[in-house]
C-alpha positions as CSV (number, residue, x, y, z in Angstrom):
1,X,163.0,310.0,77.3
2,X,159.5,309.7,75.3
3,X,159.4,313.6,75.9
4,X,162.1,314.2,73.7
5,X,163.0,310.8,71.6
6,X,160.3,311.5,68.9
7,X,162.5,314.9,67.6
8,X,166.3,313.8,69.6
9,X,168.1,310.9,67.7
10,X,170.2,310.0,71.0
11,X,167.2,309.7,72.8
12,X,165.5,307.9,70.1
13,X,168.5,305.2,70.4
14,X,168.7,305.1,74.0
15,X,164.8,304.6,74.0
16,X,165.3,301.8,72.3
17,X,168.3,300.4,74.0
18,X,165.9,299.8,77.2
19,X,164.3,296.8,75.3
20,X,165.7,293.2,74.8
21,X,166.5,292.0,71.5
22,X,163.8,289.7,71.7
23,X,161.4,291.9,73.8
24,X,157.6,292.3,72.9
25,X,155.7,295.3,72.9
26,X,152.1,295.7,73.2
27,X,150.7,299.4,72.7
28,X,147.2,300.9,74.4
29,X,145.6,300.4,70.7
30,X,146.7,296.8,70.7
31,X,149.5,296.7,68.0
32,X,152.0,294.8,68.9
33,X,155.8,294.4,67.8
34,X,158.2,291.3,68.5
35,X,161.7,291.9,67.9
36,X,164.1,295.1,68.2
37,X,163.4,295.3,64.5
38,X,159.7,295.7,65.3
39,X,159.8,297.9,67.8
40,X,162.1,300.0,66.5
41,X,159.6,300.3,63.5
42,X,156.8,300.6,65.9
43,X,158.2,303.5,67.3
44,X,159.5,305.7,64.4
45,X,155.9,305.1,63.2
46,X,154.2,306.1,66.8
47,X,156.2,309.2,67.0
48,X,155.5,310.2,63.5
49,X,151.8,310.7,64.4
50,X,152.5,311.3,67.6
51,X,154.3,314.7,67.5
52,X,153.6,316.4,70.7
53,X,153.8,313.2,73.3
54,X,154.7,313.6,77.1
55,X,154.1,310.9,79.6
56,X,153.2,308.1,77.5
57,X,153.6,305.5,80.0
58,X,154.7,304.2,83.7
59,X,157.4,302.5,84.5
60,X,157.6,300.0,87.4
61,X,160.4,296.9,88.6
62,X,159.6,293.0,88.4
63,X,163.0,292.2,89.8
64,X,166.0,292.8,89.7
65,X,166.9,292.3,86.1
66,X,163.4,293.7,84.2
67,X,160.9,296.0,84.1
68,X,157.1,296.2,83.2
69,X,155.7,299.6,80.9
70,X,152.2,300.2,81.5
């Protein structure tokens, strides 16, 4: 989905559907965004000078309920 969810707004709103409402994110340049508000400011803001992304990040499993983006 980060392949296309910078120029697709489906994908763009399913991106962020995979986070809780009160999920953190932490990016590789250390910014960090607390909320579903946040990130989804966080992200319209890293795709905007982002415009030719692909891979950004790997997924993995912590249990059965959540997941860990490296």
């Amino acid at each position: 989905m980060s392949n296309t969810a910078g120029q697709n707004g489906r994908d763009f709103t399913e991106l962020i559907e995979l986070f809780a409402p009160d999920a953190t994110l932490t990016s590789g340049r250390g910014e960090t965004a607390n909320g579903i508000d946040k990130i989804n400011s966080f992200f319209h803001t890293f795709f905007a000078r982002n415009t030719e992304l692909h891979h950004v990040w790997n997924t993995r499993r912590v249990n059965s309920t959540q997941y860990a983006v490296d």
